[in-house]
BADREN-358144 format. One record per residue (C-alpha): residue in three letters; x, y, z. Coordinates in steps of 0.2 Angstrom, whole numbers, padded with zeros to 4 digits, always signed. Layout:
# residues N
ALAXYZ...
***
This chain:
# residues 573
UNK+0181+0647+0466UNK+0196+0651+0458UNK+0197+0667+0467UNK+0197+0658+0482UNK+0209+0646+0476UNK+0221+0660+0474UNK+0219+0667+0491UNK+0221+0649+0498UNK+0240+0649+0489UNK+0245+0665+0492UNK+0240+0662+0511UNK+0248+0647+0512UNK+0263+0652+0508UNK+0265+0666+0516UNK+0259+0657+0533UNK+0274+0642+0529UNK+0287+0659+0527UNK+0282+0664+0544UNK+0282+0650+0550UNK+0298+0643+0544UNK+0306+0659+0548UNK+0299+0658+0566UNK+0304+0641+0567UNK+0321+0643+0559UNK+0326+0659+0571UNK+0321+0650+0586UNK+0329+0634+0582UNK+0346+0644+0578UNK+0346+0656+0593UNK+0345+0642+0605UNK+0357+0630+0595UNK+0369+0648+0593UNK+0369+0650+0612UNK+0372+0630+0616UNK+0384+0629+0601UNK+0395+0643+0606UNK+0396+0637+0626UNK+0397+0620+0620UNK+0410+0625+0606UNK+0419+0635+0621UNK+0422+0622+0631UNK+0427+0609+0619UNK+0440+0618+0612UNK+0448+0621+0630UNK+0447+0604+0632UNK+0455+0600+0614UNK+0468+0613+0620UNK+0473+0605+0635UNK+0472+0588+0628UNK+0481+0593+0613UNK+0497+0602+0625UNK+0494+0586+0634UNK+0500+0574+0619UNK+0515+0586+0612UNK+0523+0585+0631UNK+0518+0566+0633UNK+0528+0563+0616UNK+0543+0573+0620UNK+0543+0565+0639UNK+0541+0549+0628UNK+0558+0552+0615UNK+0567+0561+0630UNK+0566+0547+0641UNK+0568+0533+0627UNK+0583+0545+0626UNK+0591+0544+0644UNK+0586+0525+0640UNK+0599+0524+0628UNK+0612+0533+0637UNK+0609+0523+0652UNK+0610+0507+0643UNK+0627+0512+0635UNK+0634+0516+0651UNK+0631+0500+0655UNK+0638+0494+0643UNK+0655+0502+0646UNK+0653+0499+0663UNK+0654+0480+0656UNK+0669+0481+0647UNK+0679+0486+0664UNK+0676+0470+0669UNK+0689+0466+0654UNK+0706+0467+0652UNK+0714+0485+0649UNK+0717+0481+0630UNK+0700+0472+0627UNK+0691+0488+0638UNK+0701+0499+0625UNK+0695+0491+0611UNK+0678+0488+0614UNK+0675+0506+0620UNK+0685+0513+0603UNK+0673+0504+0592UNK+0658+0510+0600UNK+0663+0528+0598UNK+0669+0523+0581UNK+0650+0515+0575UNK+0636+0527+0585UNK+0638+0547+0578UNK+0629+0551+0595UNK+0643+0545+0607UNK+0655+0561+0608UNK+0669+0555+0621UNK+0670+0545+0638UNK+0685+0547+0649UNK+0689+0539+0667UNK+0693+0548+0683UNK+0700+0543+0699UNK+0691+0546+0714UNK+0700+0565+0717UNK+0694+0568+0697UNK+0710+0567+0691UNK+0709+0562+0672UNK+0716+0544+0667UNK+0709+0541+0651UNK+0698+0547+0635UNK+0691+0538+0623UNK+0686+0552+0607UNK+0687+0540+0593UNK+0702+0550+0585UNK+0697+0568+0589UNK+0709+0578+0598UNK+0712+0580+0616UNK+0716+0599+0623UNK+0731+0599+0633UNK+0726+0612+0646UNK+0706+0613+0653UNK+0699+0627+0657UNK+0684+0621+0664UNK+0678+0602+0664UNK+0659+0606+0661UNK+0659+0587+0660UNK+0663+0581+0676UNK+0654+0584+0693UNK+0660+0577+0707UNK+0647+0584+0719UNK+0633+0575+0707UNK+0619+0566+0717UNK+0618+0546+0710UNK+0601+0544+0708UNK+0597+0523+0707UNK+0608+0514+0698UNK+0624+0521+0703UNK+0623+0534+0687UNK+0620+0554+0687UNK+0613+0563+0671UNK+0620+0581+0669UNK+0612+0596+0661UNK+0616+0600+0643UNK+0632+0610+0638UNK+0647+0613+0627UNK+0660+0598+0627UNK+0675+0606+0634UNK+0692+0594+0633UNK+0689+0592+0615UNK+0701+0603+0602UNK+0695+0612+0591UNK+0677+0603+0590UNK+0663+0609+0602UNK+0647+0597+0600UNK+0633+0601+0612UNK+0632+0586+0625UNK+0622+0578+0641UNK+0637+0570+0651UNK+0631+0553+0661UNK+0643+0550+0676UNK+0646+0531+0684UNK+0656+0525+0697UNK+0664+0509+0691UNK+0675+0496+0698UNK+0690+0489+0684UNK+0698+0471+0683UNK+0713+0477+0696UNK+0697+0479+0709UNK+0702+0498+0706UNK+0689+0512+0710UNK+0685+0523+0696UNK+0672+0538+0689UNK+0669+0534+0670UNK+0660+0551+0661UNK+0652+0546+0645UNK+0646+0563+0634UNK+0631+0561+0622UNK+0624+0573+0609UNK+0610+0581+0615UNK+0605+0590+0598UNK+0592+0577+0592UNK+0584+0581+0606UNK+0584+0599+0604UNK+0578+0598+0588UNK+0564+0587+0593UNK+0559+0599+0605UNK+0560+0615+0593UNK+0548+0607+0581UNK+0534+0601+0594UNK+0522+0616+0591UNK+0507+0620+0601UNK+0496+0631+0591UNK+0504+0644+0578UNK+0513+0650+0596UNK+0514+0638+0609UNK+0529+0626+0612UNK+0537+0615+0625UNK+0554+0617+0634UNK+0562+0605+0648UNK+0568+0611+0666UNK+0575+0602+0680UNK+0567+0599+0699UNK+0578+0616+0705UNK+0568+0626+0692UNK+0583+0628+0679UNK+0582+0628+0661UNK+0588+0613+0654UNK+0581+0615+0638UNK+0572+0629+0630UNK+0568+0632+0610UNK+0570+0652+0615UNK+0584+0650+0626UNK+0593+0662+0618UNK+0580+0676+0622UNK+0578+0671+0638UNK+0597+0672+0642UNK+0597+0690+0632UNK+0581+0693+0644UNK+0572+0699+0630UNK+0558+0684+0636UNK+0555+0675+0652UNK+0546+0659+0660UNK+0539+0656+0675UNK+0550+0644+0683UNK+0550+0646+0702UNK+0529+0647+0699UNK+0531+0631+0690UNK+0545+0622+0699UNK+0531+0619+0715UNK+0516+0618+0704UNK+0510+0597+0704UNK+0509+0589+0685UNK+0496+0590+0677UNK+0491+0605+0669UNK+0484+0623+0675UNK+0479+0640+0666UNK+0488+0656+0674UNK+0486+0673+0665UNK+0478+0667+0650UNK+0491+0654+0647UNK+0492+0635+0648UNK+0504+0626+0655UNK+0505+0607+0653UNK+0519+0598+0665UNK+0525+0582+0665UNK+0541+0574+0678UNK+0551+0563+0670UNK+0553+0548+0683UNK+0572+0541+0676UNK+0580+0558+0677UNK+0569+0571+0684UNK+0568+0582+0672UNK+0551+0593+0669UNK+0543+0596+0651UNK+0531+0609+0651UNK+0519+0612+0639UNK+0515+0633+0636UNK+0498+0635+0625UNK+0491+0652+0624UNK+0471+0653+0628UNK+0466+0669+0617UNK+0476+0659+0600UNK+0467+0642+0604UNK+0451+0647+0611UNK+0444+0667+0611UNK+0449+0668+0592UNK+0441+0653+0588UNK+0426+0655+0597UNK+0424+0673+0590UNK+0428+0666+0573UNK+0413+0654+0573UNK+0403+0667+0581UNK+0405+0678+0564UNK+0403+0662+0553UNK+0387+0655+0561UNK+0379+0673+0562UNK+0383+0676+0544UNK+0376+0656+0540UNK+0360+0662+0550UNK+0357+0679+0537UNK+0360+0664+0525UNK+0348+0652+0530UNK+0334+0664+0533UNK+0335+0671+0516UNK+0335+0652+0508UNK+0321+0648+0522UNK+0311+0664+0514UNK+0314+0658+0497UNK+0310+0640+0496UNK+0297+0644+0506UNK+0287+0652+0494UNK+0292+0643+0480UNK+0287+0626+0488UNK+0272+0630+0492UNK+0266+0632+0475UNK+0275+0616+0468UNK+0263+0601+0472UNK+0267+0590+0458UNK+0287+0592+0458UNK+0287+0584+0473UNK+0281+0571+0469UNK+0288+0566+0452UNK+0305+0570+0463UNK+0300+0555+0474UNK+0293+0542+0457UNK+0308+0547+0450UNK+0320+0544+0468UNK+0309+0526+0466UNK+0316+0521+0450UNK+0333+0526+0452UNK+0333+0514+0471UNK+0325+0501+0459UNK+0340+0499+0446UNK+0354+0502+0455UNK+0350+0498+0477UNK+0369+0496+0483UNK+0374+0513+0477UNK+0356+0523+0479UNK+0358+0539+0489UNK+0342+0548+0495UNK+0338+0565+0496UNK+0322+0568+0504UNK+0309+0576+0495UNK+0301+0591+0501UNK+0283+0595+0500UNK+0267+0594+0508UNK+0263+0586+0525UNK+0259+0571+0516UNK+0272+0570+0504UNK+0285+0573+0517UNK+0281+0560+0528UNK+0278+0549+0513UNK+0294+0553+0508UNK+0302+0549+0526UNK+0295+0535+0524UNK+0304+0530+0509UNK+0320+0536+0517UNK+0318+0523+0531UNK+0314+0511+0518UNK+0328+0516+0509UNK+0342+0513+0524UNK+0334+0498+0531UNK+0336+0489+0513UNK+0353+0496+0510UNK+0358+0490+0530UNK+0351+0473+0525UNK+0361+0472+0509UNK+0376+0476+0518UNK+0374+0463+0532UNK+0371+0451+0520UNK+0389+0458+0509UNK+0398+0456+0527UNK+0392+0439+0531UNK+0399+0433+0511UNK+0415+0441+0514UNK+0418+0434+0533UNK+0412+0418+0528UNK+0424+0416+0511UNK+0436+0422+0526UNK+0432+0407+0535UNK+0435+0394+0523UNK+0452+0404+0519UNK+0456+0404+0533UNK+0453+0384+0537UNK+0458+0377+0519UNK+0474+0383+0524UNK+0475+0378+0541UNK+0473+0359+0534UNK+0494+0362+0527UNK+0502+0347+0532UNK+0509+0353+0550UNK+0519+0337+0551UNK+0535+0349+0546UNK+0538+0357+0559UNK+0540+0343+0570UNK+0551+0333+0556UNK+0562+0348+0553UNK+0564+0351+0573UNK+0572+0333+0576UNK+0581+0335+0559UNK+0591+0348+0568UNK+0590+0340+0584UNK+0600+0326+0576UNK+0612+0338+0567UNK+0616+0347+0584UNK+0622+0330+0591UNK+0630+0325+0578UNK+0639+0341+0583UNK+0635+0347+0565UNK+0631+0365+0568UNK+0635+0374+0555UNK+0622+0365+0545UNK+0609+0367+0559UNK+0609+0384+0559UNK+0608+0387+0542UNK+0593+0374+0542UNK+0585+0387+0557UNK+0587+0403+0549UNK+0579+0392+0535UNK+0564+0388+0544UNK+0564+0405+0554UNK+0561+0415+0535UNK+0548+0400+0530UNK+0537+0403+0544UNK+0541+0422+0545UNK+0535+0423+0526UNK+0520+0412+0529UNK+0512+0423+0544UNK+0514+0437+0532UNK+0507+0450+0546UNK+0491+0440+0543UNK+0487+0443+0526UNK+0483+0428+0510UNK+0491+0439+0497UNK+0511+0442+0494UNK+0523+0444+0481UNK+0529+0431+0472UNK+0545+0438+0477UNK+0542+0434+0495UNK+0534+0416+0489UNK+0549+0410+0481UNK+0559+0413+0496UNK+0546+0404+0505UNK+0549+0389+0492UNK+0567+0391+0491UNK+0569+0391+0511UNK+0557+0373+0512UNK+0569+0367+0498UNK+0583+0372+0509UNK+0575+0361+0524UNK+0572+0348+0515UNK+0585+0344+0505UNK+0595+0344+0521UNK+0584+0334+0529UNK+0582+0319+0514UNK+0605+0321+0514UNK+0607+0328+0495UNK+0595+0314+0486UNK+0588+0329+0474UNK+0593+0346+0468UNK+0583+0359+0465UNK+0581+0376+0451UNK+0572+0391+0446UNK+0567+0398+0431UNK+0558+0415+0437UNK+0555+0429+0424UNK+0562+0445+0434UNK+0545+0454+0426UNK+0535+0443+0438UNK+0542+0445+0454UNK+0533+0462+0460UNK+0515+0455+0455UNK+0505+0445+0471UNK+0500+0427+0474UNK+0491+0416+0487UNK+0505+0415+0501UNK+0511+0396+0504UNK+0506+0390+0485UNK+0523+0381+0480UNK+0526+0373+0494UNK+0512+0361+0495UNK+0516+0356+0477UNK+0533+0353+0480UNK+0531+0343+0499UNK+0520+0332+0487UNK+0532+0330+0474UNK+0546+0326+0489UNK+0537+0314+0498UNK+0527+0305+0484UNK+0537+0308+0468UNK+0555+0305+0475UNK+0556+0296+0491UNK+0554+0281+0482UNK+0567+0285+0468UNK+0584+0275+0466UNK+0590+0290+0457UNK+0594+0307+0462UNK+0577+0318+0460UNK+0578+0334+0451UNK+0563+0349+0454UNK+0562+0361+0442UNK+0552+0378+0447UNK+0547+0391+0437UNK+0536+0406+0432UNK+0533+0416+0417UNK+0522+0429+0412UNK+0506+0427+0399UNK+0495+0440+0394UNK+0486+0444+0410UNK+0490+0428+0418UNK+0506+0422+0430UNK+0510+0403+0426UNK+0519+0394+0439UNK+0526+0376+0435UNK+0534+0364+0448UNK+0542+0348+0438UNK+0548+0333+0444UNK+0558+0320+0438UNK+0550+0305+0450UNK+0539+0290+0450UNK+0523+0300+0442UNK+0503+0296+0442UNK+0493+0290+0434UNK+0479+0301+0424UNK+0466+0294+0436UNK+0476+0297+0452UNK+0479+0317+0447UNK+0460+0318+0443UNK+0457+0311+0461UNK+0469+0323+0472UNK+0461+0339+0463UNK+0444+0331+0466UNK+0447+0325+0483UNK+0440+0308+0479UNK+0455+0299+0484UNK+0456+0286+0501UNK+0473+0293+0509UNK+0477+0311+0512UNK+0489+0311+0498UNK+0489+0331+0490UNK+0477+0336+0500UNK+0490+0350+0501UNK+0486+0351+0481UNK+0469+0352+0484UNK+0469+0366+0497UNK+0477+0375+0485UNK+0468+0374+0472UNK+0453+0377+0484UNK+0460+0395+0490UNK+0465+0399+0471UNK+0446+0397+0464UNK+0439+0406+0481UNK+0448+0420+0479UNK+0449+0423+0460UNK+0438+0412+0453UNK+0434+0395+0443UNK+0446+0400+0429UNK+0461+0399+0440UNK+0467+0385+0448UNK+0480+0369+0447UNK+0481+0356+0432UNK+0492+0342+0435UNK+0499+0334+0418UNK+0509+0315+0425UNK+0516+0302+0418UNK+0522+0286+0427UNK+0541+0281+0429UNK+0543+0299+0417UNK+0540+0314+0431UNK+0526+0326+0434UNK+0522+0342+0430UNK+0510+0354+0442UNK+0503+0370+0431UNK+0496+0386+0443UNK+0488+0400+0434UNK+0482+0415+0442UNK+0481+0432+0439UNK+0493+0446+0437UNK+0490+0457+0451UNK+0500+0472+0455UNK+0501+0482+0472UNK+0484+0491+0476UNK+0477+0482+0463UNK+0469+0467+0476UNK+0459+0466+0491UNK+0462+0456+0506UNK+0444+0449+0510
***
């Protein structure tokens, strides 16, 4: 019997070597063959979706480019509707403020030069050559004509590289003019020379004619050390198409008709590549079958490992579910499937505990989300007819200042959608509702801070002081003969931020604050409070929140204590 026994081992595993080797050289030749055509073809399409991108982003910041240059033109063309001086002005500051606006001069209809504008750069008395102007242009729509890059010309002794934009205009005196307004085109260039295709491939720009109106080689083209295919790509349609190994990418720019091409070349993208993973997936194969060969015949003379492996993957899911990860077990038939089994197991219960982790977090996003829709919206509405009645008292000054107020309060309390800020930005918050009010209630209180610079860069619960000091407004010191005083401040403890929002009106009784944190009280009075403290406790806990300390004809006083949280040290849930 153990004889027989020993045969059975010894012809079981090599049976499973064949077997898996069979197996493993089957499976790999068809996946090498599907893999490589597969592979092939995705990377061509990578290839051309790649070139596709880089001359979508240089069309893209080329014709944001001509965008600018058509908007400035018509902005000079504006300024001709002035008065001579006025035109003069304007048009000198705005060579004076944008680096990229070289010169603009005026023609007469013949081209006859009547007047530059450099921005204190000299003028050259005797032209060779305006390379600026162009009479012959064709206007496309819009009455304005975009010329090819060049050297600016009528400039001493400084030669920028420029696109000239050319506009017939019409001045105050109903006189007809041809106003030429030069623009660096470098930015562009160096745009263009740093798009990349591949270790090789680039993009250059050319016009309908098939010119060069930008190319990162130019200067080997124009040595003729290299060339392009312009007249085969000046007919050929946008999109893209592959000629000799090479693909080209072309995109027509609507606004000035410019071309950018995109060149990738096939044998860097794709032939390499593919032979590449070729050689690595031959050299993975070598390596698999020499595993296969191994594990197989040490496998299948391990019957128990396997199966301590899988008790022992048991106790590990036991203690610790959420952070388990399975590795299958190998084995016999039945221990694999077994183990299969357990894998299953294994994801369904980590799926369910994760569903279940999701639906606490969107639910404490609910009750986020409405505790602090309940803010009293009543402001807005008191604050628009505030400066509805400033604007006709004529009192503008005051109602603007009172609307960049109210702009930076609601501005800071979208906060891009997010329940944590600084308390940097939540100051400003309270300082701009401050601002409002005290306009609104005509200087019957002042207002200070007392902020710890060492607590400005850690995070709070947006719109936190602001219900505490509404409350301490309308039901501390509306009622007040005197003029109320709110004092504001926070300081740092240990791992804690305090904030503190005094009052010097009316106050409550003990009972009354016990009521607006509990939210047994009739009225809405703080429920402004209460939603506060609501979102404090959910989002860091029962140790944090709001106490209210009052005393009646003496003031109150409203305590906040949260945590000190820095940047990248919170969550948004």
């Amino acid at each position: 019997m153990r004889e027989k026994r020993a045969g059975d081992g010894y012809s079981l595993s090599v049976i499973m070597t064949v077997l898996v080797v069979g197996i493993v050289l089957a499976a790999f030749t068809a996946g090498f063959l599907v893999f490589v055509a597969v592979y092939n073809r995705s990377m061509r399409n990578n290839t051309i979706t790649a070139s596709e991108q880089a001359v979508v982003q240089v069309t893209n910041t080329v014709s944001d480019y001509t965008k600018n240059m058509r908007e400035l033109m018509e902005l000079i063309q504006g300024y001709y509707r002035d008065s001579p001086d006025s035109r003069n002005t304007a048009i000198d500051t705005l060579i004076t403020t944008r680096n990229d606006t070289v010169l603009v001069t005026c023609y007469d209809e013949k081209g006859t030069l009547l007047e530059t504008w450099s921005g204190g750069r000299g003028i050259k008395e005797q032209v060779f050559k305006n390379l600026s102007l162009n009479l012959e242009a064709v206007y496309q729509d819009g009455g304005m004509a975009i010329s090819k890059p060049h050297v600016e010309t009528l400039l001493a002794d400084y030669y920028p590289w420029v696109v000239s934009i050319q506009q017939p205009v019409t001045a105050a005196d109903s006189s007809k003019n041809l106003v030429v307004m030069d623009i660096r085109f470098s930015q562009i260039a160096d745009y263009v020379d740093e798009v990349g295709i591949g270790q090789h491939g680039y993009c250059f720009i050319m016009d309908r004619e098939g010119d060069l109106v930008y190319h990162p080689q130019q200067q080997l083209i124009f040595s003729g050390l290299k060339e392009e295919r312009l007249e085969f790509l000046k007919d050929s349609p946008d999109g893209y198409l592959e000629y000799q190994d090479v693909i080209y990418t072309i995109k027509t720019m609507a606004d000035s008709g410019w071309r950018v091409v995109g060149v990738s070349y096939v044998d860097e993208l794709i032939t390499r590549r593919v032979r590449n993973v070729a050689a690595l997936l031959l050299g993975l194969l070598l390596l698999v079958l020499l595993t296969a060969i191994c594990s197989s015949l040490v496998f299948s003379r391990m019957i128990s490992k396997p199966v301590k492996n899988l008790i022992k993957a048991m106790g590990e899911f036991e203690g610790n579910a959420s952070d388990f990860t399975y590795h299958p077990v190998e084995g016999s038939r039945e221990i694999g499937a077994l183990s299969q089994s357990f894998g299953h197991m294994v994801v369904q219960i980590q799926q369910l505990m994760e569903k279940v982790r999701e639906e606490e977090i969107t639910l404490r996003k609910a009750e986020l989300r409405a505790l602090q829709a309940q803010i009293n919206p009543h402001f807005l509405y008191n604050t628009l007819d505030s400066i509805g009645w400033m604007c006709e008292e004529e009192r503008t000054r005051e109602a603007v200042e009172m609307v960049n107020a109210l702009a930076k309060l609601f501005r800071i309390s979208i906060s891009k959608g997010h329940e944590i800020i600084t308390v940097e930005k939540e100051l400003e918050h309270a300082r701009s509702y401050l601002k409002i009010e005290k306009f609104r209630y005509k200087e019957q209180f002042s207002y200070s801070f007392d902020v710890e610079e060492d607590c400005l860069k850690y995070y709070c619960n947006k719109i936190t002081l602001q219900p505490i000091i509404e409350n301490a407004i309308y039901h501390g010191l509306d009622r007040m003969v005197d003029e109320g005083e709110i004092r504001i401040s926070v300081k740092s403890r240990e791992n804690h931020l305090i904030f503190v929002v005094e009052d010097n009106g009316i106050g409550m009784t003990e009972e009354q604050c016990r009521e607006i944190l509990e939210g047994t009280c009739g009225d809405k009075t703080g429920i402004g409070i209460r939603n506060v403290n609501n979102r404090i406790k959910i989002y860091f806990g029962e140790e944090y929140g709001i106490q209210i300390y009052s005393e009646l004809d003496e003031g109150t006083r409203v305590t906040i204590t949260m945590p000190k949280i820095g940047e990248g040290g919170y969550e948004e849930r």
